[in-house]
C-alpha positions as CSV (number, residue, x, y, z in Angstrom):
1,X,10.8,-82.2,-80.6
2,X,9.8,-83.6,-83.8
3,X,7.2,-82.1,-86.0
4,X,4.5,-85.0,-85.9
5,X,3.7,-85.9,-82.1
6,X,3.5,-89.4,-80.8
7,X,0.9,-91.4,-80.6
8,X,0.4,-91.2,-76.9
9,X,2.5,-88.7,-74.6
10,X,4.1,-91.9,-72.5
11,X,5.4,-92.7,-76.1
12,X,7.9,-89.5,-75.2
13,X,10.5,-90.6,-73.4
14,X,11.0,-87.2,-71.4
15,X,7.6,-86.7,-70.9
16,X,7.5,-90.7,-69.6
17,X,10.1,-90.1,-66.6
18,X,8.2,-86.6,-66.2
19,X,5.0,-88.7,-65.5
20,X,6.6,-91.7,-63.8
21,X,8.4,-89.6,-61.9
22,X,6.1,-87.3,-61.0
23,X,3.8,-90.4,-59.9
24,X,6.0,-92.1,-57.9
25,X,6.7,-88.5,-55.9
26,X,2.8,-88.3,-55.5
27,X,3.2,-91.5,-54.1
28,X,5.2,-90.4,-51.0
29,X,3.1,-87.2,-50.8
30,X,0.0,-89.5,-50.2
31,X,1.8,-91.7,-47.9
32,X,3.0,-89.3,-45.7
33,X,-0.4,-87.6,-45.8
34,X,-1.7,-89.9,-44.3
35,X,0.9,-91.5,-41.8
36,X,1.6,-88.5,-40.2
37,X,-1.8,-87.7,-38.5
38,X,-2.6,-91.7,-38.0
39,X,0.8,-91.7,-35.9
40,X,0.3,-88.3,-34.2
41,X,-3.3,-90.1,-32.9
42,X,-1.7,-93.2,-31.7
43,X,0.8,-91.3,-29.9
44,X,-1.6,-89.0,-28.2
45,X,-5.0,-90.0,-28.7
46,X,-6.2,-86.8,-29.1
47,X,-8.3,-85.3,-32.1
48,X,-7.7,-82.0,-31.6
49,X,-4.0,-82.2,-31.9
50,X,-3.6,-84.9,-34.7
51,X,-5.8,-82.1,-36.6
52,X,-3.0,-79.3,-36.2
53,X,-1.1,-81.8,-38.3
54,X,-3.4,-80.2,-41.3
55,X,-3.7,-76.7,-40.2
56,X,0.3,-77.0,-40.3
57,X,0.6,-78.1,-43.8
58,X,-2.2,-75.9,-45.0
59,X,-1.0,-72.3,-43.8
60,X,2.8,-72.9,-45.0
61,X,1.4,-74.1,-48.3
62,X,-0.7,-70.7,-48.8
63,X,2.3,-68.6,-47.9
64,X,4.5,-70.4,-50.2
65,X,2.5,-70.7,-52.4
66,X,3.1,-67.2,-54.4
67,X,7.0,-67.2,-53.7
68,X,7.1,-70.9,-55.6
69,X,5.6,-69.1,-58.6
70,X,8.3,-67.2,-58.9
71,X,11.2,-69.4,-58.2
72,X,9.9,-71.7,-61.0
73,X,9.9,-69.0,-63.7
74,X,13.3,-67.8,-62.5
75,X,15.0,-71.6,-61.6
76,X,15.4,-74.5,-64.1
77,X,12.3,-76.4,-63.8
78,X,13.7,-80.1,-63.9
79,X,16.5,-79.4,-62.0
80,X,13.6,-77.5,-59.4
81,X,12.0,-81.1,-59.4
82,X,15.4,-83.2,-59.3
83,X,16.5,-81.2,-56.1
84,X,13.3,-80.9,-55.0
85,X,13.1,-84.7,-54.5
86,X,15.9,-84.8,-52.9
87,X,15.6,-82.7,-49.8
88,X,12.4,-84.1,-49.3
89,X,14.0,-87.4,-48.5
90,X,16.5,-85.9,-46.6
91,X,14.4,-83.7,-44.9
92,X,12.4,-86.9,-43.4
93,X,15.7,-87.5,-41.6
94,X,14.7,-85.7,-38.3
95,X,11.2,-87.8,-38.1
96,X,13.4,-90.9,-36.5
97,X,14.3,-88.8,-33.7
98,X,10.5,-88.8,-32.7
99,X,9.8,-90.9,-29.8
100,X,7.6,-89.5,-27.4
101,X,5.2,-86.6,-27.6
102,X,7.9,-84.2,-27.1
103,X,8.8,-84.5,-30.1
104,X,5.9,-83.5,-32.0
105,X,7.5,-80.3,-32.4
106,X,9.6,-82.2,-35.2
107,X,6.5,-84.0,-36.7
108,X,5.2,-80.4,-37.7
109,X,8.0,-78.6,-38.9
110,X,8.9,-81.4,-41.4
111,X,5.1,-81.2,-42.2
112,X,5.6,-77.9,-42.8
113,X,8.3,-78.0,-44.8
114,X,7.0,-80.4,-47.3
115,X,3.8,-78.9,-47.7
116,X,6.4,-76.0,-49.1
117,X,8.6,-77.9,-50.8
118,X,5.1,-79.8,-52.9
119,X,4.3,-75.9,-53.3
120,X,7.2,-75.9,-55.6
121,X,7.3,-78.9,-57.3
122,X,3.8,-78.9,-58.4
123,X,3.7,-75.7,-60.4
124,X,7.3,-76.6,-61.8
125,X,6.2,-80.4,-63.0
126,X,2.9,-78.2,-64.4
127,X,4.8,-75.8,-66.3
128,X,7.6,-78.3,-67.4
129,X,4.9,-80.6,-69.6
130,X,4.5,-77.8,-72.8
131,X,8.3,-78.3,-73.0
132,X,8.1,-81.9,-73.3
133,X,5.1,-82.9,-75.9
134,X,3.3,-81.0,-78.8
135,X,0.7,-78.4,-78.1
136,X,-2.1,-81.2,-79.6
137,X,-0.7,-83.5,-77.3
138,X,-1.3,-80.9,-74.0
139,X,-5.2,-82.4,-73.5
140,X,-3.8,-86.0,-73.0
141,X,-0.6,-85.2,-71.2
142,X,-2.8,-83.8,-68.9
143,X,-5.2,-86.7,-68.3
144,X,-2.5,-89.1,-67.7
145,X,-1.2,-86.8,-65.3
146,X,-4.8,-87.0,-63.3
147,X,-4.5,-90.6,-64.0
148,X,-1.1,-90.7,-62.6
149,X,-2.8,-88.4,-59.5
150,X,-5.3,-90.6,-58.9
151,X,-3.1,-94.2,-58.9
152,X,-0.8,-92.0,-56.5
153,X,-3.7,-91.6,-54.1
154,X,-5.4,-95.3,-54.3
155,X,-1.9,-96.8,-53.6
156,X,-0.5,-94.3,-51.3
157,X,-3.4,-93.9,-48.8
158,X,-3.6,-97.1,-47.6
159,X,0.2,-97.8,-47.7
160,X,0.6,-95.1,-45.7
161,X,-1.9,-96.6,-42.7
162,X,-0.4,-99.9,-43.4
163,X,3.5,-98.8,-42.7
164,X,3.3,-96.7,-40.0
165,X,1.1,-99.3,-38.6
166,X,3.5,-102.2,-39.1
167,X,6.6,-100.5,-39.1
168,X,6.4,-97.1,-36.8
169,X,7.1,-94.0,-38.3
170,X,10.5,-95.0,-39.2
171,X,9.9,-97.4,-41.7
172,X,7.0,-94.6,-43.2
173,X,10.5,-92.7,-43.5
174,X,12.3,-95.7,-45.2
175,X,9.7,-96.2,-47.9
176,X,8.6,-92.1,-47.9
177,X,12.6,-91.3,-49.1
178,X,12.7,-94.1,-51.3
179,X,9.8,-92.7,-53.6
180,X,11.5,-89.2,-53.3
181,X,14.9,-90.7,-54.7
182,X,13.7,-92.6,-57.1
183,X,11.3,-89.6,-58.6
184,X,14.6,-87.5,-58.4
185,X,16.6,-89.9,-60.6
186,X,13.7,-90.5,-62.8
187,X,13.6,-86.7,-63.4
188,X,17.1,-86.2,-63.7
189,X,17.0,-88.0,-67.1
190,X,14.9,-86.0,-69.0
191,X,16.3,-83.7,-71.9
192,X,14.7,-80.7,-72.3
193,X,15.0,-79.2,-75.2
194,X,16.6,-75.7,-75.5
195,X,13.9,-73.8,-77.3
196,X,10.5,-74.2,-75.2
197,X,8.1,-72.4,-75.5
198,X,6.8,-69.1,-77.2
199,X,9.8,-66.7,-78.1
200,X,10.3,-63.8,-75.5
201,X,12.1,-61.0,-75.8
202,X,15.3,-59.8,-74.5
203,X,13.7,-57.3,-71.9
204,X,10.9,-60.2,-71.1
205,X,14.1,-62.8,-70.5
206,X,15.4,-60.2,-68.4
207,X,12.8,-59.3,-66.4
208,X,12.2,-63.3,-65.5
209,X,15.9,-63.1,-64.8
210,X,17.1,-60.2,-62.7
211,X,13.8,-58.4,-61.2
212,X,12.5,-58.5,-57.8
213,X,10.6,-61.2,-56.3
214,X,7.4,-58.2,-55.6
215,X,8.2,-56.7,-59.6
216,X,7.6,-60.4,-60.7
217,X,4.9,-61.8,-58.6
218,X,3.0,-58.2,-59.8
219,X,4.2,-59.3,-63.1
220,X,2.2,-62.6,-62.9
221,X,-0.9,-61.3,-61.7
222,X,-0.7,-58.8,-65.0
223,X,-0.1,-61.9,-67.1
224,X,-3.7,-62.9,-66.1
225,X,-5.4,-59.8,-66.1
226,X,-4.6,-58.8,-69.3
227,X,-6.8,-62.6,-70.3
228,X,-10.1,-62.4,-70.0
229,X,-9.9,-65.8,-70.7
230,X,-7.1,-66.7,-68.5
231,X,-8.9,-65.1,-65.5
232,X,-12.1,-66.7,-66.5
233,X,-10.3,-70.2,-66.0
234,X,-8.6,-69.4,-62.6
235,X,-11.6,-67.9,-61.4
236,X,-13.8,-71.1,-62.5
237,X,-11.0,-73.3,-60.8
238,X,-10.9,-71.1,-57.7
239,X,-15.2,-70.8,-57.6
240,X,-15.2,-75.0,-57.4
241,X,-12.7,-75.4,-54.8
242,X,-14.9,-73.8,-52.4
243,X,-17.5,-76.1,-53.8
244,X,-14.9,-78.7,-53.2
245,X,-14.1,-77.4,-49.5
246,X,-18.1,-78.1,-48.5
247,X,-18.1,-81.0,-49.9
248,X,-15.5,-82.4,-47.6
249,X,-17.1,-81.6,-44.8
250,X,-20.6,-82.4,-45.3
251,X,-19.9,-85.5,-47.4
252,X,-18.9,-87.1,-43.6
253,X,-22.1,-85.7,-42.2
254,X,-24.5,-87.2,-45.5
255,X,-22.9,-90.4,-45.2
256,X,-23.3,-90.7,-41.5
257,X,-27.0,-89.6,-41.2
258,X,-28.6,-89.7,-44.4
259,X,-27.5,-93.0,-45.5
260,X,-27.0,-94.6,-41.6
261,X,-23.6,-95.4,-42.7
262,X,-20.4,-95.8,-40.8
263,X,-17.0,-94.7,-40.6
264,X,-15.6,-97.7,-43.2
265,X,-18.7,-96.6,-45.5
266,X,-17.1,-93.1,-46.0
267,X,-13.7,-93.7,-46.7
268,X,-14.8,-96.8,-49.1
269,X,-17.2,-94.3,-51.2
270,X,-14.7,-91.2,-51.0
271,X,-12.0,-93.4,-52.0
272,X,-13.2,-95.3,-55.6
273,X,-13.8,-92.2,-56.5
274,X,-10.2,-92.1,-57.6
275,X,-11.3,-95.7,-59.6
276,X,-13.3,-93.4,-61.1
277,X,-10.6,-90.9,-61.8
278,X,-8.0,-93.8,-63.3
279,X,-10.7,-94.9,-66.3
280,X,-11.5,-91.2,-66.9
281,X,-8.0,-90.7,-67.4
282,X,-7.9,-93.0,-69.6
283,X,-11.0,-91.8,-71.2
284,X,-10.0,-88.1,-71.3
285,X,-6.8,-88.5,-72.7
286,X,-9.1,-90.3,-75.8
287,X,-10.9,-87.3,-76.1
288,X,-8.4,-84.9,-76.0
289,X,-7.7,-85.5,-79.2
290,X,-11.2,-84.9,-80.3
291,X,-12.6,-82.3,-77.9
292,X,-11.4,-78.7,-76.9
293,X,-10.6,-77.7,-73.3
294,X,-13.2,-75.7,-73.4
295,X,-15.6,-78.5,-73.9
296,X,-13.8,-80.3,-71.2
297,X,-14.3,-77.8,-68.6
298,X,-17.9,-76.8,-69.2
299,X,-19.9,-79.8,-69.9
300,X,-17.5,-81.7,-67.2
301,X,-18.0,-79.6,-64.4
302,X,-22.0,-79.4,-65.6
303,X,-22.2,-83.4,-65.5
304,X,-19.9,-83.0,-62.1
305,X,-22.8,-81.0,-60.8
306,X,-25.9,-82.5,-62.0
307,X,-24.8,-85.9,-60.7
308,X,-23.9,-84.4,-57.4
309,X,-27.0,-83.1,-57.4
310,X,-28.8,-86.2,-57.7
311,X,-26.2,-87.9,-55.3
312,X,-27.5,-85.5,-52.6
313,X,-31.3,-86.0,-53.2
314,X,-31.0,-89.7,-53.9
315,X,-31.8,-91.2,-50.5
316,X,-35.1,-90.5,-50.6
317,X,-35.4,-93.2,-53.5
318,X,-32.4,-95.7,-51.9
319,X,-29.5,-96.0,-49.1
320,X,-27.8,-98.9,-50.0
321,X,-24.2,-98.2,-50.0
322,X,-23.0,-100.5,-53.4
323,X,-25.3,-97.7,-55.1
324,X,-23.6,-95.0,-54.1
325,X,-20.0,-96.7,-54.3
326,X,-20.7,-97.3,-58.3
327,X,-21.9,-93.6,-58.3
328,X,-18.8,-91.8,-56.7
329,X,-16.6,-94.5,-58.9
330,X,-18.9,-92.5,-62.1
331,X,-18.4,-88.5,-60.7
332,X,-14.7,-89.7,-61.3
333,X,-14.7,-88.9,-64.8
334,X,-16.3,-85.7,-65.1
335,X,-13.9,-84.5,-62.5
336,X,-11.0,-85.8,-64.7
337,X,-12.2,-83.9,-67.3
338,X,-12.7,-81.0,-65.9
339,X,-8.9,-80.9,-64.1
340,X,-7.6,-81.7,-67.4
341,X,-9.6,-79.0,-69.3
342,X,-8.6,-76.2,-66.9
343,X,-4.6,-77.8,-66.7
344,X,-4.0,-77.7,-70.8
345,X,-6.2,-74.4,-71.0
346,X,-4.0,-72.3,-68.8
347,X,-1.0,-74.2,-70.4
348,X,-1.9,-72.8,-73.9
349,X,-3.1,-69.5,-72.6
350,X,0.1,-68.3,-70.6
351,X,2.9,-67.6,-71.7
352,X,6.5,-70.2,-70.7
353,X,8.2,-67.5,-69.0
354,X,5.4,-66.8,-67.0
355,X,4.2,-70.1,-66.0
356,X,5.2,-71.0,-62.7
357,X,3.4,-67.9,-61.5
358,X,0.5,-68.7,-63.0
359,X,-0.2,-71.9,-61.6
360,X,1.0,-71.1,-58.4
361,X,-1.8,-68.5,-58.3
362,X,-3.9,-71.0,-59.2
363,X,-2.7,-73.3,-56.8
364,X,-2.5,-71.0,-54.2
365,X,-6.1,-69.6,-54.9
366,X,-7.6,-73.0,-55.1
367,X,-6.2,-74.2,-51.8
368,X,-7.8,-70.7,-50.3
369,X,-11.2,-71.2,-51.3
370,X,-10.9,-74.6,-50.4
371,X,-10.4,-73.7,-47.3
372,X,-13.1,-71.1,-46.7
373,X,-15.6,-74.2,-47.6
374,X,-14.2,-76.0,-45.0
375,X,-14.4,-73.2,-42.7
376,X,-18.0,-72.4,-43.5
377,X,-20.0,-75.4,-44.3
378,X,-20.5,-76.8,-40.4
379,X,-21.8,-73.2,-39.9
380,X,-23.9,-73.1,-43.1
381,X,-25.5,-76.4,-42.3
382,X,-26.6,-76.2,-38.8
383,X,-28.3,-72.8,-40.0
384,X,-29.8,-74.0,-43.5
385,X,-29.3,-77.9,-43.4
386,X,-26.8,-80.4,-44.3
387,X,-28.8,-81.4,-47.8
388,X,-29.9,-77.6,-48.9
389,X,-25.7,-76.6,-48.5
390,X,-25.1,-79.9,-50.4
391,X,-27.8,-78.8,-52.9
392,X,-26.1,-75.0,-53.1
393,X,-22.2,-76.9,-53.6
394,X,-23.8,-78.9,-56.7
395,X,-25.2,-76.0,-58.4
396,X,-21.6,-73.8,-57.9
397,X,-19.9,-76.7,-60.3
398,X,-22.7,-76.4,-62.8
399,X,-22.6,-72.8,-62.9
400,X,-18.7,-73.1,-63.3
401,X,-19.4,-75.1,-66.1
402,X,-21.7,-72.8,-67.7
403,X,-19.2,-69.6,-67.1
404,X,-17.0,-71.9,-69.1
405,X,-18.7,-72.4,-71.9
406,X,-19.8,-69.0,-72.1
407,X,-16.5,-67.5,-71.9
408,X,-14.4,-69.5,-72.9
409,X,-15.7,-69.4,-76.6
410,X,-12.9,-68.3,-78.3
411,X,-10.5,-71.4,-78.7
412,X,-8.0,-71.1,-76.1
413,X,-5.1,-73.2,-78.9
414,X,-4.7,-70.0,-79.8
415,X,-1.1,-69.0,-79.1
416,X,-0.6,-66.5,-75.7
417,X,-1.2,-63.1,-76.2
């Protein structure tokens, strides 16, 4: 790396087939996200067993999720991703041999086994970047990866409805392994360079080398204890998926009821929110340069909130749907921000050898909260009401944001303790 970083991260040519990559991949994650459960309905017709297609890649995922951690520190991180790639497209393979319903047995196990497989490649693409750019250039790496995140999801979703509509579930498998080879080729191009990170030590090289898979997951949850700062940040990121979890839930119901709105109106105002999260990509990655993580974080997830909490309150004043279609296009931004500020924080914060755990815990810890909001908010608001539990979800993001900038004074550029 040279000493004066490029203007832009994309500018790096390893850290542009990371991205590029790493956004095509995203783009047969969404599409098969979606295909999967629209053709498990059309082949049954039944609710209840299109939604085991989620609890099946949720409950591998969590599993997997700690044992990915420590594959990544111990593995080769690009070639994680270039194999990685790979035997997801191959492992698509056994989805043309579904015909009837007795073969839904396949549909899940490959579901399954890709929710795994993106269990591993997302901490290793995460822990890859502070190899590739400048530690100034972390903040807007990060945002064009949230950019990259939320292209990935505009495109994706509907391409994955349209194919397995006009071309069955085998041509979602033609275009599904296309993406994963081409991210894999991408990928495979990159040079990374051979020094990365903070020097470690001959025993800490060994340890991420030879130990057991228990020694080094124990390992990784030490690497966070021992930073206040560190913990702060997963426990801030962990604290607003459950915010997040509720909010998928009861979104559905405050569409619906409080703004007499149908089906179409919820997936149009969920989805620009990723509009939202494109142009505060863009945005982000300008201030990154300007602004700490820190400032990210806190005043993001505080505008998150405070605009949520309007959202919620709002139809007492207006129901018109445009309104709230330009609003959720807005809470795009703040979210980028806040994604980005908690990404480039723990980036800075933990040390390379130990980074794969890391954000696997955080991974794993988000996707567990997330799920307990899920789990509790139908319960939550038939007891307390759907608007008081949306209220209560607002004010956990502003309080994240306030834990943020409270502890997360000291300026996490320092280097790793």
């Amino acid at each position: 790396m040279t000493a004066r970083a490029p203007a832009s991260p994309l500018r790096n040519r390893n850290f542009f087939r990371l991205w590029s990559g790493g956004l095509i991949n995203d783009l047969g994650d969404w599409t098969l996200l979606v295909a999967l459960p629209v053709y498990v309905f059309q082949l049954t017709g039944s609710a209840l067993i299109t939604s085991t297609v989620f609890v099946v890649e949720l409950i591998p995922g969590l599993i997997a999720g700690q044992f990915a951690g420590v594959l990544v520190d111990r593995w080769d991180r690009k070639r994680i991703l270039v194999i990685g790639g790979l035997v997801q497209a191959a492992c698509l393979l056994p989805l043309l041999l579904v015909t009837s319903t007795g073969g839904l047995w396949i549909v899940y196990i490959v579901a399954a086994v890709q929710a795994c497989l993106a269990r591993l490649c997302a901490p290793a693409k995460a822990a890859l970047v502070p190899s590739l750019v400048e530690r100034e250039q972390l903040a807007p790496a990060n945002s064009l990866s949230a950019v990259g995140d939320n292209l990935a999801r505009l495109v994706g979703s509907p391409l994955g409805g349209l194919a397995v509509q006009a071309f069955g579930l085998p041509g979602v498998v033609a275009i599904d392994a296309a993406t994963y080879l081409a991210s894999s080729a991408l990928i495979a191009g990159i040079r990374v360079p051979r020094v990365a990170g903070p020097a470690t030590s001959a025993a800490e090289s060994a340890l991420a080398t030879h130990e057991g898979f228990r020694a080094a997951w124990i390992d990784g949850i030490r690497t966070i204890r021992r930073d206040r700062r560190l913990t702060a940040v997963l426990g801030i990121a962990a604290l607003s998926q459950l915010s997040q979890g509720i909010f998928v839930v009861l979104f559905v119901v405050f569409v619906l009821e409080r703004l007499g709105g149908s089906g179409r109106d919820v997936g149009l105002i969920r989805g620009v929110q990723a509009i939202g999260g494109v142009a505060g990509g863009i945005l982000v990655g300008w201030l990154g340069r300007r602004v700490s993580p820190r400032t990210l974080i806190g005043w993001g997830f505080v505008l998150f909130g405070l605009l949520s909490l309007a959202t919620w309150n709002l139809p007492s004043v207006t129901t018109a749907i445009g309104f709230y279609v330009g609003l959720f296009v807005f809470v795009g931004i703040p979210g980028v921000a806040t994604s980005t500020g908690l990404m480039t924080t723990i980036q800075m914060l933990t040390p390379a050898t130990h980074l794969g755990r890391v954000f696997a815990t955080f991974e794993t810890g988000a996707a567990a909260l997330a799920a307990i909001g899920v789990l509790a908010a139908g319960a939550l608001a038939d007891t307390f009401g759907v608007v008081a539990i949306l209220d209560v979800q607002a004010l956990i993001y502003v309080l994240c944001g306030g834990v943020a900038l409270v502890v997360l004074r000291a300026d996490p550029r320092a280097a790793p303790a």
